[in-house]
C-alpha positions in Angstrom: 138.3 -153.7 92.7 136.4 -155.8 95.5 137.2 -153.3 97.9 135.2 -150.5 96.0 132.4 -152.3 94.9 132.0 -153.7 98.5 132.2 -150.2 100.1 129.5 -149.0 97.1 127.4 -151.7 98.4 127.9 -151.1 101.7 127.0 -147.5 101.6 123.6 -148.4 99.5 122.3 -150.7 101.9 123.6 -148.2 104.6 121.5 -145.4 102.7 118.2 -147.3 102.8 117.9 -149.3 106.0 119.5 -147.0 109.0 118.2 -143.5 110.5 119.7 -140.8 110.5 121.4 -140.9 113.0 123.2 -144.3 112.4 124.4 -142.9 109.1 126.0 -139.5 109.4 128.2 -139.7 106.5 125.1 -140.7 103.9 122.7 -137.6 103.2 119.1 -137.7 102.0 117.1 -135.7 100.7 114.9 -135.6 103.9 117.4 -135.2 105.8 117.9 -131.4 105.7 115.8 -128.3 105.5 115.2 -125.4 103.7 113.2 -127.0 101.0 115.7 -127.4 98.2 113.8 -130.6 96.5 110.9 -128.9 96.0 112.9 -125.3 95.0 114.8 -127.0 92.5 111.8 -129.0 91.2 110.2 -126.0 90.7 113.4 -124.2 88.9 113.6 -126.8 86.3 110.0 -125.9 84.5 109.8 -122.0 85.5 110.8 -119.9 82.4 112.1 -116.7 81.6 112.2 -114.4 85.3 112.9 -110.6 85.6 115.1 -111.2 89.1 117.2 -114.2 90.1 118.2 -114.8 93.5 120.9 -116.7 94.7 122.7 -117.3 98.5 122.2 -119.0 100.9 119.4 -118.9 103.8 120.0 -115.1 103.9 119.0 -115.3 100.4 115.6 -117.7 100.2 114.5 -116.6 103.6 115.1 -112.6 102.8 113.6 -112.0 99.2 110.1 -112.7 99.0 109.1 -113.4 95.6 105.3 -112.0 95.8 106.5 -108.4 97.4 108.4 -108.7 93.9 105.5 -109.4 91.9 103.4 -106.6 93.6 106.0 -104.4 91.9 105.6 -105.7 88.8 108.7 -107.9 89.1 108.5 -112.0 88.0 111.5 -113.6 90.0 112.8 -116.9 91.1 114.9 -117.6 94.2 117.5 -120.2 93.8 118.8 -119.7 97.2 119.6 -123.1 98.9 121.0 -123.7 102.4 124.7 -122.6 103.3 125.1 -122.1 99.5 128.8 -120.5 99.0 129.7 -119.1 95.1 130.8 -122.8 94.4 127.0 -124.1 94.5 125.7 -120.6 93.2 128.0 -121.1 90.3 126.7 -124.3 89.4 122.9 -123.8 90.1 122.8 -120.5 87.7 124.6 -122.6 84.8 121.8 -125.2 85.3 119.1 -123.3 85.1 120.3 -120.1 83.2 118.7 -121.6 80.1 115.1 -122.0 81.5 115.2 -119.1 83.2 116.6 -116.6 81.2 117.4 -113.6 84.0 117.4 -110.4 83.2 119.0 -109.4 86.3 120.7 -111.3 89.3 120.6 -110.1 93.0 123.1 -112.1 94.8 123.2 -112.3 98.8 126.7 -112.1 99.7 128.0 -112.6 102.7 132.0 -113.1 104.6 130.7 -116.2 106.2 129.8 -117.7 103.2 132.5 -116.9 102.0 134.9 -118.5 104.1 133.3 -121.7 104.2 134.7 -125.1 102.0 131.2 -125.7 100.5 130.8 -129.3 101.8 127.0 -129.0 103.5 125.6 -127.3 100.7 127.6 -129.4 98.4 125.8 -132.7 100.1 122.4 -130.8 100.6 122.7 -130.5 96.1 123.7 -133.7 95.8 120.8 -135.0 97.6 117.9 -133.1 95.6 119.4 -133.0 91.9 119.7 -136.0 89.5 123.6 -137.2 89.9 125.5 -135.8 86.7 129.3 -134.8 86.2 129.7 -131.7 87.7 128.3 -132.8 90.9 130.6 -135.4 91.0 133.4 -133.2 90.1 132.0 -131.1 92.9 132.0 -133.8 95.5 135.8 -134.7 94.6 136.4 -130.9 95.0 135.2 -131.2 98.2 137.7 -134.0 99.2 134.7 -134.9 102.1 133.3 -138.3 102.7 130.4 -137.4 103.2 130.0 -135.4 99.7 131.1 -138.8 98.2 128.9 -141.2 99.9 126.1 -139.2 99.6 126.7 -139.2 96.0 127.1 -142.8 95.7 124.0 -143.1 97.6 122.1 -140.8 95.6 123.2 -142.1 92.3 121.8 -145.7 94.0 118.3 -144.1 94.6 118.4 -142.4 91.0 118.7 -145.9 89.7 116.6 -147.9 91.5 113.5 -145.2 91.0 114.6 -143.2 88.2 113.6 -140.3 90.3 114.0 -137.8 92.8 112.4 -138.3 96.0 109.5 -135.6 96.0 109.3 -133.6 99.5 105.3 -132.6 99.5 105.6 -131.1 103.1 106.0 -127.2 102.3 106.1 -126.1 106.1 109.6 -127.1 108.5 109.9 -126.1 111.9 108.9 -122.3 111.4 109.1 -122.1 108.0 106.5 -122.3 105.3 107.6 -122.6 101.3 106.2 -120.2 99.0 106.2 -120.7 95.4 108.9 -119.3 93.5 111.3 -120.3 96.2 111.1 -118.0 99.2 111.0 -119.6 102.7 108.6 -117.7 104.6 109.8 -117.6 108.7 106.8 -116.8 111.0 106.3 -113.7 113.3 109.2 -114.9 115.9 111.3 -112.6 117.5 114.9 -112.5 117.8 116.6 -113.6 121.5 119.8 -111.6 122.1 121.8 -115.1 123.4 120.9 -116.6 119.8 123.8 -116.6 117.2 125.7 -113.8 118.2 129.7 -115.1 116.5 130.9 -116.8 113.9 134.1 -117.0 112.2 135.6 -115.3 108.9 138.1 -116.4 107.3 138.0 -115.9 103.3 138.5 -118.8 101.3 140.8 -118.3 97.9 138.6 -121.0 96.5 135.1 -119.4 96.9 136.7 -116.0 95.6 138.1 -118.0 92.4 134.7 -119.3 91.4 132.8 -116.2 92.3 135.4 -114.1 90.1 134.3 -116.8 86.9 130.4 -116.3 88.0 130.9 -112.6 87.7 132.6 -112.9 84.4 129.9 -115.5 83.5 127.1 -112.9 84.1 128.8 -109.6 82.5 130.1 -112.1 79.0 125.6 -112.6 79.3 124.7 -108.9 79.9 123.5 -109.6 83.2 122.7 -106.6 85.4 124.1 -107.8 89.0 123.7 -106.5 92.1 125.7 -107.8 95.2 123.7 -107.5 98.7 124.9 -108.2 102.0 121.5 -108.9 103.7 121.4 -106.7 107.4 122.2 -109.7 110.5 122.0 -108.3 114.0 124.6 -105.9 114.9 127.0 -108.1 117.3 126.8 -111.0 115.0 128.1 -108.4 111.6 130.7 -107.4 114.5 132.4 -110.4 115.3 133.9 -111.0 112.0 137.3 -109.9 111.5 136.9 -109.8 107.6 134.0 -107.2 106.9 136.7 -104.7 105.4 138.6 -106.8 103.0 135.0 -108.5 101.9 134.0 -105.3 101.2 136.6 -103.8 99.2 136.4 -107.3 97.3 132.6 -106.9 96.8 133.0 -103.2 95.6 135.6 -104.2 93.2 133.5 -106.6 91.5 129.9 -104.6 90.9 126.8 -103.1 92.4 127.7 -103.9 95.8 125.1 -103.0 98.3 126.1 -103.8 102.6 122.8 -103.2 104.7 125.2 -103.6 107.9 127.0 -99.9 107.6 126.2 -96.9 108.6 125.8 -94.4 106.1 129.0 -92.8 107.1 130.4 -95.8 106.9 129.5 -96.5 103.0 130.2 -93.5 101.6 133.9 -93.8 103.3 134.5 -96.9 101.6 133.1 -95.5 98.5 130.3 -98.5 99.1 126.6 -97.9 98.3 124.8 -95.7 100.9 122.0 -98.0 102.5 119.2 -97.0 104.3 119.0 -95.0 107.6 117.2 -97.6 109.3 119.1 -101.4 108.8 122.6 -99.9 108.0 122.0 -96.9 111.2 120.9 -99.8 113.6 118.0 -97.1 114.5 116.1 -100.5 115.1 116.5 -102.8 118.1 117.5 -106.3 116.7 114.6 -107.9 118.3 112.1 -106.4 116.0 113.2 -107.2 112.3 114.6 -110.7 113.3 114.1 -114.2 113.8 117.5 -114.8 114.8 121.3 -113.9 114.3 121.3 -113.8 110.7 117.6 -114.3 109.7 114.9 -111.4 109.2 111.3 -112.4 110.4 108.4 -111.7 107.9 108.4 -107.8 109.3 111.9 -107.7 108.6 111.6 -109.3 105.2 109.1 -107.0 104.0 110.9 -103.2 105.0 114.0 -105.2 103.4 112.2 -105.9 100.3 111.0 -102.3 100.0 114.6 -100.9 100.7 115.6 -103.4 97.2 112.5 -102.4 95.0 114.0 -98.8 96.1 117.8 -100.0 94.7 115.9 -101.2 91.6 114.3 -97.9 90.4 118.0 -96.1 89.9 120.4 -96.2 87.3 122.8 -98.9 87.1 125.8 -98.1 89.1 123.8 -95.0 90.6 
């Protein structure tokens, strides 16, 4: 008993005096980007949206909330950073009260998919009021860090009964925009930047997104599954594009704006546009880098959706 309420203690006082970089295994809110105090603040009083979002980067820095709105459409993205189906799960039962969806679009991607959840687990745990499923989440996660960043967070909870507010809506090269898009400026994408990563499909992320499709159809959700376009040698380098896809298609509206045409109507997937899914476009004109669209990017991508959105379900 000592033992535990020394290391609590320990990791409080840990929390609040050292930098950063003297506490690796303790997250703050300020610690990360991608604006998820402020996106979540903002989730808990907005009411009743046409279009939910969720993903992760691909998601809040690809769907632009006002491009929506021109169209007639009120939506709310609830993407946060490296968020796999684990934390997508758990953000739309949170909020699915407030904000009442009549449809999800969910940015799905193999990488996501392959990954244990612990960063976007910690970056959640850092900007939401401590509860039981987060805890439940960090033991899931079986990560020090998830836990000490939920003891610390729990610490700062009850010492000031609130969430430390981020007020700064611009980070590096991104500026938030109400509603919860992350706006990237007019940079161009470099052809040595984020060109690999690996794929490797994780039982536990394809468990929880099976229960979060259930969750949506048992609500009468319309969902629509998009795999957001990345530059071509990046999409390439996973070994797993062909079984996610068959999983996606097996599960909904599945949408991939990496193939060809040719390509989606042999897997019997959605055909796409001519121009992402084609690569009639040089990478270094709709992208900021590997796997993020630039503003020019984001707004033919957005077009290509509000296309998707004017058929039939399943059309």
């Amino acid at each position: 008993m000592f033992t535990v309420t020394f290391y609590v203690v320990f990791i409080c006082i840990w929390g609040t005096i050292f930098p950063a970089f003297l506490r690796p295994n303790v997250h703050k809110a300020e610690d990360v980007s991608g604006f998820t105090n402020i996106r979540l603040a903002e989730a808990a009083i907005a009411k009743n949206v046409d279009i939910l979002f969720l993903g992760s980067s691909r998601a809040y820095r690809a769907f632009d909330n006002r491009i929506f709105s021109l169209s007639g459409y009120s939506s709310f993205n609830l993407g946060t950073s490296n968020q796999t189906p684990v934390q997508s799960f758990f953000l739309l039962k949170k909020y699915f009260a407030n904000l009442q969806p009549k449809m999800v679009i969910f940015e799905v991607n193999p990488d996501i998919f392959s990954g244990d959840g612990t960063e976007s687990t910690v970056d959640l745990i850092s900007n939401t009021k401590p509860d039981i499923n987060l805890l439940l989440m960090a033991r899931a996660s079986k990560n020090i860090k998830a836990w000490n960043s939920f003891i610390y967070s729990s610490f700062s909870h009850l010492i000031q009964n609130k969430l430390p507010q981020q007020k700064n809506n611009t980070q590096n090269d991104l500026q938030y925009i109400k509603g919860g898009f992350a706006r990237t400026s007019d940079n161009f994408y470099h052809t040595n930047n984020g060109n690999y990563y690996y794929c490797h499909l994780n039982i536990n992320q394809l468990v929880v997104f099976e229960k979060m499709i259930l969750f949506l159809k048992n609500n009468g959700i319309r969902t629509i599954l998009v795999q957001a376009p990345v530059v071509k040698k990046l999409y390439l380098s996973c070994a797993e594009n062909e079984r996610f896809d068959s999983i996606m298609i097996a599960h909904g509206d599945y949408y991939n704006f990496n193939l060809t045409s040719v390509q989606s109507k042999f897997t019997n997937n959605h055909a796409t546009s001519d121009v992402f899914s084609d690569y009639k476009i040089t990478d270094t004109i709709y992208f900021s880098d590997g796997q993020h669209l630039n503003q020019k990017g984001v707004v033919f991508f957005n077009q290509m959706i509000l296309n998707l959105l004017k058929k039939p379900n399943n059309q």
